[in-house]
C-alpha positions in Angstrom: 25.8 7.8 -7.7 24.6 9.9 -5.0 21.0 9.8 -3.6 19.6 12.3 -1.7 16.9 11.1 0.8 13.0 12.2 -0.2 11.0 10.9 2.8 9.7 12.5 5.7 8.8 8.7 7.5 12.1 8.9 9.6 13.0 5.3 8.0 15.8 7.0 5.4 17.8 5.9 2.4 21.1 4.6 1.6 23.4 7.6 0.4 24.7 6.1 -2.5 22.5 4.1 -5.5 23.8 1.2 -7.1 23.0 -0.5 -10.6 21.8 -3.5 -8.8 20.0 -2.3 -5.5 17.2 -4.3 -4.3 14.4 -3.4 -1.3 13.2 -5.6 1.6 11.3 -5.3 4.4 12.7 -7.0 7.7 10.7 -7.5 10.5 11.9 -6.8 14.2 12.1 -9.1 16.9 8.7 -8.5 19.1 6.4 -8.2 16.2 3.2 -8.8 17.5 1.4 -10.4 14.5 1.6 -14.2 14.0 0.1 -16.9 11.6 -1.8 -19.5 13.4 -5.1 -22.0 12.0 -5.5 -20.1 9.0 -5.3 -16.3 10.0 -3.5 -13.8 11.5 -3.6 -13.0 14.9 -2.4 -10.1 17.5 -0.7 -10.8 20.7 -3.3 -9.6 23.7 0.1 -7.7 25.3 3.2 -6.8 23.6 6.2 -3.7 23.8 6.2 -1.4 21.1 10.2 -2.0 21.5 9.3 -3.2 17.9 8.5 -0.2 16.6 11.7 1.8 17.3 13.9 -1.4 16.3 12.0 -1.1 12.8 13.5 2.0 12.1 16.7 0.7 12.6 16.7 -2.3 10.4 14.8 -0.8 7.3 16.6 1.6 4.8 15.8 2.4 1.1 18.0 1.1 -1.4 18.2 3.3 -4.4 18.7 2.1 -7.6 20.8 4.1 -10.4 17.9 3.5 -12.8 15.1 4.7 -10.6 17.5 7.4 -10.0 17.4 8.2 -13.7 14.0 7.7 -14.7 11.7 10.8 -14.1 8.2 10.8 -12.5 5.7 13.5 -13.7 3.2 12.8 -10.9 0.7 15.1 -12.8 0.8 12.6 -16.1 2.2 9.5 -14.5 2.3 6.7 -17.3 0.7 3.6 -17.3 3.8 1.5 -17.3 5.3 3.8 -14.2 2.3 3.3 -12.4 2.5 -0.4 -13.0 6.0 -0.3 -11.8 4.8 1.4 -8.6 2.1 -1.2 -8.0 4.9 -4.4 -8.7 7.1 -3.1 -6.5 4.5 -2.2 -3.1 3.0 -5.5 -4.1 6.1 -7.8 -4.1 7.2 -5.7 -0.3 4.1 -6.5 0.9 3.6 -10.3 -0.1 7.5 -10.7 0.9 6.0 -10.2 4.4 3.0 -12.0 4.3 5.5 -14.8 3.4 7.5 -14.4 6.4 4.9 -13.9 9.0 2.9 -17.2 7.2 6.5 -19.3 7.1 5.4 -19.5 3.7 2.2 -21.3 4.3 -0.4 -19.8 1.9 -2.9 -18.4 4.2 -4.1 -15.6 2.2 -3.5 -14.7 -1.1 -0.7 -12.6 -3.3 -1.4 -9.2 -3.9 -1.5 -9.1 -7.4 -0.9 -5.9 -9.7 -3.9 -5.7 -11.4 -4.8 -3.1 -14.7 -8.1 -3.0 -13.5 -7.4 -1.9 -9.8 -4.6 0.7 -11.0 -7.6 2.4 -13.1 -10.0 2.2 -9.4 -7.0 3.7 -7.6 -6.8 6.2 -10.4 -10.6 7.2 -10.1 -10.2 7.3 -6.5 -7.8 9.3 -6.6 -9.5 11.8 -9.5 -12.7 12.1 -6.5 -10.3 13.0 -3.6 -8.7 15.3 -6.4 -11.8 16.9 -6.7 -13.0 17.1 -2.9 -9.1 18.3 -2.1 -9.1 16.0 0.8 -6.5 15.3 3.5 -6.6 12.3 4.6 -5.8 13.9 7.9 -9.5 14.3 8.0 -9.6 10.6 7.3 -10.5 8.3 4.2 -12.5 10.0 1.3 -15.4 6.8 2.2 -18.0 8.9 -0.2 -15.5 8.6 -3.1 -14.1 5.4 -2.5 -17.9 3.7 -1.9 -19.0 5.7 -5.0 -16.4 4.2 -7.5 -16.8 0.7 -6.2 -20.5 1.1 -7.2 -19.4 1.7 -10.4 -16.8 -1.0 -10.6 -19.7 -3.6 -9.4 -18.0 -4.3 -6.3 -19.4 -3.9 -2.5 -19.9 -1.0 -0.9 -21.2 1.2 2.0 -23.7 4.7 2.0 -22.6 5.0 5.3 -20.2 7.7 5.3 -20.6 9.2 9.3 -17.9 6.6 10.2 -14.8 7.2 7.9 -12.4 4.7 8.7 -14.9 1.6 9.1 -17.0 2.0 6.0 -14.6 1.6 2.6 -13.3 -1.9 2.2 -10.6 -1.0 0.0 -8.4 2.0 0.5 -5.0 1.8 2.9 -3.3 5.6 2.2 -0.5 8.2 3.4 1.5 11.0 2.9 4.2 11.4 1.2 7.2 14.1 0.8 6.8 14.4 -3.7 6.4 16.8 -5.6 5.2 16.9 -9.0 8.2 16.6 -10.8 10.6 13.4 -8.9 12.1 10.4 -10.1 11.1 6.8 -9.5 13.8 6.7 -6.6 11.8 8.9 -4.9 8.3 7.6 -5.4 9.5 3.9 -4.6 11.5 5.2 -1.8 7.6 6.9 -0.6 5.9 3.9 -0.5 8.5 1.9 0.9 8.3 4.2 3.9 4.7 4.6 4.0 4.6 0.7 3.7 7.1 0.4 6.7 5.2 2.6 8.9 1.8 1.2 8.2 3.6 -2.1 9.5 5.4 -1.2 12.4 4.2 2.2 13.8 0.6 1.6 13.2 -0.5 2.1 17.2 -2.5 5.3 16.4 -4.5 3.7 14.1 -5.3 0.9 16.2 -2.7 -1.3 14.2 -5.5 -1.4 11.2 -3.2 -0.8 8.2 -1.2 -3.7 9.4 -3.9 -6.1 9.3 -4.9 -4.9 6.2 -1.5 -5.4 4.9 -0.5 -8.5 6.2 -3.7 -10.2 5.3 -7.2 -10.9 3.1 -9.8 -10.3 5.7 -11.2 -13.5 4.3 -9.8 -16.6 4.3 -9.2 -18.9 1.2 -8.8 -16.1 -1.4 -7.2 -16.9 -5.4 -5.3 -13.1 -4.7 -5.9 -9.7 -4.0 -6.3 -7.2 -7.2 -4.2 -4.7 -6.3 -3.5 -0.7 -7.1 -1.0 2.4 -6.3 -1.7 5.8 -7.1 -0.9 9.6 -6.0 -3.1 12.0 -5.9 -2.6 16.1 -6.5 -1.9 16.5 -2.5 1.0 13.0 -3.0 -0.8 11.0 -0.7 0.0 7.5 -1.9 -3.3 5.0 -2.4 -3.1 1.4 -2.1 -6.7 -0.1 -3.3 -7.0 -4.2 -2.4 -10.1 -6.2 -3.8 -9.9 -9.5 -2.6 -10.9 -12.0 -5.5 -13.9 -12.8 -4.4 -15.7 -9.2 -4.7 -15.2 -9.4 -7.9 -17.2 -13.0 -8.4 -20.9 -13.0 -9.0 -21.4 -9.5 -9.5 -23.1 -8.1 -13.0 -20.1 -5.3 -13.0 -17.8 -3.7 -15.1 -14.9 -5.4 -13.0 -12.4 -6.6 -15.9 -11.1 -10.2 -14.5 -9.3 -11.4 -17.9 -5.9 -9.9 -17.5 
């Protein structure tokens, strides 16, 4: 079957979808980020050669069934948003497993009912503020609906990008009416860029990605949505937030 690329990353597709297509996400040589006592850490001096080999060695792999299945970003369901949130997931702790040999140093993102519903509240403020996150994070929104999910926040909003603990997020080439194909092939662009071609933002999504700002975590809770402008949301609360708060933060999944 024939798959026409949706992304506007510059990573691509495969041309054709098969019935038993997987995704994975390989690191280039000269990666700067390595696992040593306990945490990750960033070479002082490195080439961004990395960066260009990344787009080399990463391509979508559509599958005939995500070809298939239609998205309606407007009413997306609760099972296609938990598909969405799986699959980001698994690419991301795939790579945490690499870059750790497989040592647990930080804990599995882990697709979480609760943290879909954040992301989805999240996403209903920046709905309602119609902002770009050209003009950075939403931090008013994001800090508001961790208030009311009992978890840490800021009310500092004058710096955007240092004061929300939650929210990694970009663009995306949708439209309302796509097909899981395209979504998945979205975020595993979006999740390839924040990795590998992350300079202008001072390499932030990747640490964010790659690991728990604290050490010792059970898991991440963990949550993909889109909101009306298709900018693609991934909401992490590390286990721990979520301990020894009176909150409305739902822990028995």
């Amino acid at each position: 079957m024939k798959y026409s690329d949706n992304s506007n990353f510059g990573y691509g597709s495969k041309s054709i979808a098969t019935s038993n297509a997987t995704d994975t996400i390989n690191i280039p040589a000269g990666f700067p980020f390595y696992f040593q006592d306990g945490k990750i850490n960033m070479q002082s001096s490195f080439s961004n050669e990395f960066t260009k080999t990344s787009y080399k060695i990463n391509k979508f792999n559509p599958n005939t069934n995500d070809v298939n299945e239609k998205v309606n970003l407007t009413s997306v369901t609760k099972a296609q948003q938990y598909e969405m949130t799986k699959y980001a997931a698994d690419l991301i702790n795939s790579v945490r497993h690499r870059i750790s040999n497989n040592v647990s140093y930080t804990a599995d993102l882990s697709a979480d009912d609760t943290a879909m519903n954040m992301a989805n509240d999240i996403v209903a403020k920046y709905n309602q503020d119609k902002w770009s996150i050209f003009n950075g994070h939403d931090v008013k929104a994001i800090n508001e609906v961790a208030k009311n999910y009992g978890l840490d926040y800021s009310t500092d909003y004058s710096t955007v990008d240092n004061q929300q603990y939650y929210e990694d997020a970009a663009t995306s080439n949708l439209s309302n009416h796509t097909t899981m194909a395209n979504v998945k092939q979205n975020i595993y662009e979006a999740i390839c860029a924040m990795l590998f071609d992350d300079a202008d933002s001072a390499w932030g999504h990747t640490k964010s990605f790659l690991s728990s700002d604290n050490l010792g975590e059970q898991f991440e809770h963990f949550g993909v949505a889109i909101d009306d402008l298709k900018q693609i949301h991934f909401e992490t609360i590390p286990y721990s937030y979520t301990q020894g708060y009176q909150n409305n933060y739902d822990d028995s999944y």
